[in-house]
Backbone as JSON, one array per atom type, in Angstrom:
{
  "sequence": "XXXXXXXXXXXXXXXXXXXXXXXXXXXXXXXXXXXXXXXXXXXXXXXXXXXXXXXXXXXXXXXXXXXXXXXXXXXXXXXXXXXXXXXXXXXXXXXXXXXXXXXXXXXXXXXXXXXXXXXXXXXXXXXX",
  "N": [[0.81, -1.19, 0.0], [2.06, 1.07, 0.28], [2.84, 2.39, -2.42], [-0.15, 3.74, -2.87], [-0.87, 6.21, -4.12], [-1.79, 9.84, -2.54], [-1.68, 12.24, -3.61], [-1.48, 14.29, -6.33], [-2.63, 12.51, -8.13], [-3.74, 10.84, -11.12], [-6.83, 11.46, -11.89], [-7.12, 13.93, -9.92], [-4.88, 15.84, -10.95], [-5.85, 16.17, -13.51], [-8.21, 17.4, -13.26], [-7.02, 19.61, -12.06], [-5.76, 20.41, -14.33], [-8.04, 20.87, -15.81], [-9.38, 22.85, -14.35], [-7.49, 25.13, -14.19], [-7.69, 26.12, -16.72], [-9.9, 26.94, -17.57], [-9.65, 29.27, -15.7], [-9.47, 29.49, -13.49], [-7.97, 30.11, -9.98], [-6.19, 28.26, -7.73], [-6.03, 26.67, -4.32], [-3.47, 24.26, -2.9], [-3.97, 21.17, -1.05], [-4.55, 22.61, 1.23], [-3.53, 22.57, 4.58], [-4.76, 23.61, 7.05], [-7.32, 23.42, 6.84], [-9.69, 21.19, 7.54], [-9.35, 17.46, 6.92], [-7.55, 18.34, 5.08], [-8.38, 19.12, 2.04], [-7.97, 18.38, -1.49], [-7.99, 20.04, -3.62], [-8.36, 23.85, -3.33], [-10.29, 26.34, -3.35], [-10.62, 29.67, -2.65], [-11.61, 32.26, -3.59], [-13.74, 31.22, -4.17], [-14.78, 30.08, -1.51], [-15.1, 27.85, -1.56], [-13.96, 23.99, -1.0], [-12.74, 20.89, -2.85], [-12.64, 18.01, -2.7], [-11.12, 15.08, -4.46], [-12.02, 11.99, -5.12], [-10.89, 8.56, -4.81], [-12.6, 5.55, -6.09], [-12.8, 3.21, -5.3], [-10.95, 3.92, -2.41], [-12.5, 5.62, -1.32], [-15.07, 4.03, -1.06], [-17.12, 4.16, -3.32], [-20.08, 3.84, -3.55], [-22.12, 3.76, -5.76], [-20.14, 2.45, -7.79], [-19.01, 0.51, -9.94], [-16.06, -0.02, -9.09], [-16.27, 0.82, -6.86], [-16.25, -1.26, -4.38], [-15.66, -4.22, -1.92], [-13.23, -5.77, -1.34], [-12.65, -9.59, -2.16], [-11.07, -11.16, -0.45], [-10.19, -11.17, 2.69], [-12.64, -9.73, 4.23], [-13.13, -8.52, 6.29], [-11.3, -6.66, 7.0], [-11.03, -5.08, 5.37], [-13.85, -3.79, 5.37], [-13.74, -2.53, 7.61], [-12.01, -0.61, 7.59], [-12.7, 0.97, 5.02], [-15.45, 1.59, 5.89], [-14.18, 3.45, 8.41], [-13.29, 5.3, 6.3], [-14.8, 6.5, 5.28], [-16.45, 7.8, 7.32], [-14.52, 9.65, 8.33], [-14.38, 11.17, 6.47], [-17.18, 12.17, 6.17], [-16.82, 13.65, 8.44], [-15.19, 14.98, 8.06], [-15.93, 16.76, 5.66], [-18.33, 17.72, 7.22], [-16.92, 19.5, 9.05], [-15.7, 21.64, 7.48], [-18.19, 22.47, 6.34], [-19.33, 23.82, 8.27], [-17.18, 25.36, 9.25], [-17.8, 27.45, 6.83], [-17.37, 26.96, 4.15], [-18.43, 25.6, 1.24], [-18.75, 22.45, 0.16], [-17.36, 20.03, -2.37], [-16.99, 16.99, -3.59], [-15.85, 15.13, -6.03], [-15.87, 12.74, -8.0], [-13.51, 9.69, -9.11], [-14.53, 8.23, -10.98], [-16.16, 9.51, -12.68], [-14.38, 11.36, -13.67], [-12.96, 9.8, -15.45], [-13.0, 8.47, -19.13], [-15.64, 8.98, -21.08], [-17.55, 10.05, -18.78], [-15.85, 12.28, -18.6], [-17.34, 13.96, -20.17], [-18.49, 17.31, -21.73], [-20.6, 18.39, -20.2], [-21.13, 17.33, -17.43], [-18.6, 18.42, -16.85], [-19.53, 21.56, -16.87], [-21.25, 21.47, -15.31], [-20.01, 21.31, -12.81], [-18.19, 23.53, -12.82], [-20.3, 25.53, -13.07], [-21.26, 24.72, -10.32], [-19.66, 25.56, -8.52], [-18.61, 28.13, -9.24], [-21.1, 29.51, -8.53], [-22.69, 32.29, -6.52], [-23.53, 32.42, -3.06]],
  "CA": [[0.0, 0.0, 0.0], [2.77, 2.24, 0.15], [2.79, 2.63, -3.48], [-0.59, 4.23, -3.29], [-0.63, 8.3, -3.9], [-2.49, 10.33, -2.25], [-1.56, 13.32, -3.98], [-0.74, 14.01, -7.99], [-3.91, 11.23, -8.97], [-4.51, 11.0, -12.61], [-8.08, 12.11, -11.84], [-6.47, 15.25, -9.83], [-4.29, 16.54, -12.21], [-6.89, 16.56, -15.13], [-9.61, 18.28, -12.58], [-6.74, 20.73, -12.01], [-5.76, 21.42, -15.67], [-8.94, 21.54, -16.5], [-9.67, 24.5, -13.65], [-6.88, 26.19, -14.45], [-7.61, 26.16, -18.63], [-11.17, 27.47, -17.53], [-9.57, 30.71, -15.42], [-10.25, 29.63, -12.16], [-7.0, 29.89, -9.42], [-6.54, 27.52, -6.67], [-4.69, 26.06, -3.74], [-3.91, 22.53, -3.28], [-3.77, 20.03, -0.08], [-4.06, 23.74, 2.46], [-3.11, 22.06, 5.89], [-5.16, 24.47, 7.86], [-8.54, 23.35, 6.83], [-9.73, 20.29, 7.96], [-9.31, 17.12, 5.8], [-6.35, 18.95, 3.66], [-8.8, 19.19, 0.71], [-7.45, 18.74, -2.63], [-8.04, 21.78, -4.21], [-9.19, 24.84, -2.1], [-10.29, 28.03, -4.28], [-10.19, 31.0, -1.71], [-12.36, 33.37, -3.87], [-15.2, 30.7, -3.72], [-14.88, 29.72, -0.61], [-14.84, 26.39, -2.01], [-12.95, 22.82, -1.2], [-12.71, 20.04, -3.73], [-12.34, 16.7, -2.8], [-11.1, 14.13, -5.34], [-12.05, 10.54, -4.11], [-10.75, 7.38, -5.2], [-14.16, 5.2, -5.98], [-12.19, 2.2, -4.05], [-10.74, 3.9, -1.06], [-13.65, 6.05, -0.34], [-16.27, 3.51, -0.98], [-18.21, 4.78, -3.95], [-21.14, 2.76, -4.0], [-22.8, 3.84, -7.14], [-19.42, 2.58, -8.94], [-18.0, -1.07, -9.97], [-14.66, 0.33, -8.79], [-16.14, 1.0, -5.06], [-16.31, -3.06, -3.87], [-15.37, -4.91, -1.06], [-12.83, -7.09, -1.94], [-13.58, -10.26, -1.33], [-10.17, -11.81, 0.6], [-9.89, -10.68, 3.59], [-13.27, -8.54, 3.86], [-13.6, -7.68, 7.48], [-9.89, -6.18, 7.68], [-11.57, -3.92, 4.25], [-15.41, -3.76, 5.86], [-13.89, -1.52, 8.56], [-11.11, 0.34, 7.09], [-13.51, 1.83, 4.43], [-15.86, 2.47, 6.66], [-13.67, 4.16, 8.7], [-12.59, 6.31, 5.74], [-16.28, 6.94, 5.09], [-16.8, 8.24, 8.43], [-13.49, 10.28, 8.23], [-14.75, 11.83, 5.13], [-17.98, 12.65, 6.34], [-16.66, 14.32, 9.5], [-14.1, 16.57, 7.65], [-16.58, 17.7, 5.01], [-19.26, 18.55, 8.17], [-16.16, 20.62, 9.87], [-15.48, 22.65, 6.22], [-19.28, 23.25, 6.2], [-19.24, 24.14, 9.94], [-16.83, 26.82, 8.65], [-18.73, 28.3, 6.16], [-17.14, 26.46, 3.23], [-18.74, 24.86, 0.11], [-17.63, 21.29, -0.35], [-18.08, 19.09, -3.37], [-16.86, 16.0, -4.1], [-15.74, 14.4, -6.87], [-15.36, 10.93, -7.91], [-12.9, 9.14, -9.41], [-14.96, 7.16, -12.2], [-16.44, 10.91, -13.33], [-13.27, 11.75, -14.64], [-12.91, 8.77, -16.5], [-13.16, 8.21, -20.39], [-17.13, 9.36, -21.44], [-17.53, 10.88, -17.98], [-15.45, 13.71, -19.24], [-18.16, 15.14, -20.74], [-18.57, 18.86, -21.46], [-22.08, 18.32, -19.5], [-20.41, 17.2, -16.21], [-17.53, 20.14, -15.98], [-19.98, 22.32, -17.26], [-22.08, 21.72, -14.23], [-18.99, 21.4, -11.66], [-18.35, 24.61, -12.87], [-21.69, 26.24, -12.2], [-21.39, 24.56, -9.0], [-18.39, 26.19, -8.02], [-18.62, 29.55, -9.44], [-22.84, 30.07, -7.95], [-22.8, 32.54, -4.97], [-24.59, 31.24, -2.25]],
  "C": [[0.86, 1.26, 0.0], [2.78, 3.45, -1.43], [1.4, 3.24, -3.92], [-0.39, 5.64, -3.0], [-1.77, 8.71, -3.35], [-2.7, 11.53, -2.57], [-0.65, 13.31, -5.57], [-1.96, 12.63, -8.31], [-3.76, 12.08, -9.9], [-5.5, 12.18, -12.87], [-7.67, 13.62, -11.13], [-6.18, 15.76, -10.23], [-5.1, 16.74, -12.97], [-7.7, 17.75, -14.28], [-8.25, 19.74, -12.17], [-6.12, 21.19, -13.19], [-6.87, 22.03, -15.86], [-9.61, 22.99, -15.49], [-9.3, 25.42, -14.08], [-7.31, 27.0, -15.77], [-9.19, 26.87, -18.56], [-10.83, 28.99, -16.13], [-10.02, 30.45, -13.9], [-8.57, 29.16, -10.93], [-7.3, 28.96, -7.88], [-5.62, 27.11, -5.77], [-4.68, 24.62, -3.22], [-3.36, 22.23, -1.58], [-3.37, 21.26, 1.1], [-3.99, 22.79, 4.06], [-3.99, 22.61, 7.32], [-6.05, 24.17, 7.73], [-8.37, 22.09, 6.95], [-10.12, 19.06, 6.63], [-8.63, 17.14, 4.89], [-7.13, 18.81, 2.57], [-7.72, 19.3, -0.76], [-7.2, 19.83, -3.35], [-8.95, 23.01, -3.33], [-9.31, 26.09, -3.36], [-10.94, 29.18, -3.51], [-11.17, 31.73, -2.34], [-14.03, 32.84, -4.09], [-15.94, 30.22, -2.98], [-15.6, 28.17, -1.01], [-13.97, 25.52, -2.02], [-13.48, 21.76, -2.02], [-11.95, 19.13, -3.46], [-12.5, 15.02, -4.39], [-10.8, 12.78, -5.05], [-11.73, 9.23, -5.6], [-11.93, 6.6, -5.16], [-13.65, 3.89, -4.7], [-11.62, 2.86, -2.76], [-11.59, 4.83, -0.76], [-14.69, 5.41, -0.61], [-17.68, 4.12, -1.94], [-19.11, 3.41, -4.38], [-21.71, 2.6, -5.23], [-21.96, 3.46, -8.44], [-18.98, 0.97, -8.99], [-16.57, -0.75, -9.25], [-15.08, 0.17, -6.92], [-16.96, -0.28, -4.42], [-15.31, -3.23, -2.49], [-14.61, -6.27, -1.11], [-12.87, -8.36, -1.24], [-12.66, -11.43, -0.8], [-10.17, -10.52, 1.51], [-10.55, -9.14, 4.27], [-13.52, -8.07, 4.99], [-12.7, -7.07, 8.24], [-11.09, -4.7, 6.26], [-13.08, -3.43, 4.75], [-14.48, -2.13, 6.38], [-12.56, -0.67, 8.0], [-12.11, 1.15, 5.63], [-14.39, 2.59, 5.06], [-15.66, 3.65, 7.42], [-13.23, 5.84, 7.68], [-13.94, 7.03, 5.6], [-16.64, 7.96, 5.98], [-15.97, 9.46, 8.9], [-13.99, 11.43, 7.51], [-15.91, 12.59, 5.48], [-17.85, 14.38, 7.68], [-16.09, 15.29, 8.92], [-15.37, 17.41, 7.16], [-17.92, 18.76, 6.16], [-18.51, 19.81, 9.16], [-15.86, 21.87, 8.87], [-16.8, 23.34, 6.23], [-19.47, 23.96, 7.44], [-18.69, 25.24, 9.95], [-16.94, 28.05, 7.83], [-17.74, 27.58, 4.48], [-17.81, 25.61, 2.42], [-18.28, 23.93, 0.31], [-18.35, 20.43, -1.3], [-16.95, 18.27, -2.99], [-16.63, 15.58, -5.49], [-14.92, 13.34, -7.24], [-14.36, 10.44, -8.8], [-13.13, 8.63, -11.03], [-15.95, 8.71, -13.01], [-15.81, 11.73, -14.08], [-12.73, 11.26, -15.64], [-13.86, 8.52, -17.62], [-14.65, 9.13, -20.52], [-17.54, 10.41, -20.12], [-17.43, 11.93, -18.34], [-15.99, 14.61, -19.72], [-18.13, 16.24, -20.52], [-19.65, 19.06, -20.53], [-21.66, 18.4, -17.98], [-19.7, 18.16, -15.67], [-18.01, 21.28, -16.28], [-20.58, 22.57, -15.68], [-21.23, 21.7, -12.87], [-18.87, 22.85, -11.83], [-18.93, 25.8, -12.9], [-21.78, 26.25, -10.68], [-20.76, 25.62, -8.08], [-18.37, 27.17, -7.71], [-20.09, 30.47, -9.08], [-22.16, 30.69, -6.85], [-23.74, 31.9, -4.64], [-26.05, 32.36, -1.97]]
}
């Protein structure tokens, strides 16, 4: 497990070209907000989490499974991350911060759609 990244993903990098290439500045993995969010953008008071579908448990994805050696060492270590995850994003909102999400398998191939970063980017850039 060492060999997984937690920082520099595939899916990261693209979601931050494609910010940048659409005019929007950002700061990455700030230490000070809870969670270290991936991308933080300061003028939207917005954090951007970019989840792995396997280590945060995306249900709605073939990728976010329970593998099936050794599933009650993986039961509770997802969970855990689940629960992790939930807590940060309720301490970012707690602060008055936006938080999205985005998944892993959203960035991938057809995903990509103009439809999808069209609407991340509504998301983003809406006052509240």
């Amino acid at each position: 497990m060492s060999k997984i990244r937690s920082k520099d993903t595939k899916p990261e990098l693209f979601l931050r070209s494609w910010l940048h290439s659409n005019g929007l500045r950002f700061r990455l993995h700030r230490k000070d907000l809870p969670g270290k969010p991936d991308i933080v953008l300061p003028k939207y008071k917005t954090a951007l989490f970019v989840h792995g579908c396997f280590w945060h448990y995306h249900a709605d994805c073939n990728e976010g499974r329970i593998p099936s050696s050794n599933t009650n060492f993986w039961k509770e270590k997802l969970s855990k991350n689940i629960e992790r995850d939930a807590a940060n994003q309720q301490r970012l909102a707690g602060a008055g911060w936006r938080v999205l999400v985005v998944w892993e398998c959203q960035l991938q191939g057809k995903q990509r759609s103009q439809v999808f970063l069209a609407a991340l980017l509504h998301k983003i850039t809406k006052t509240k």
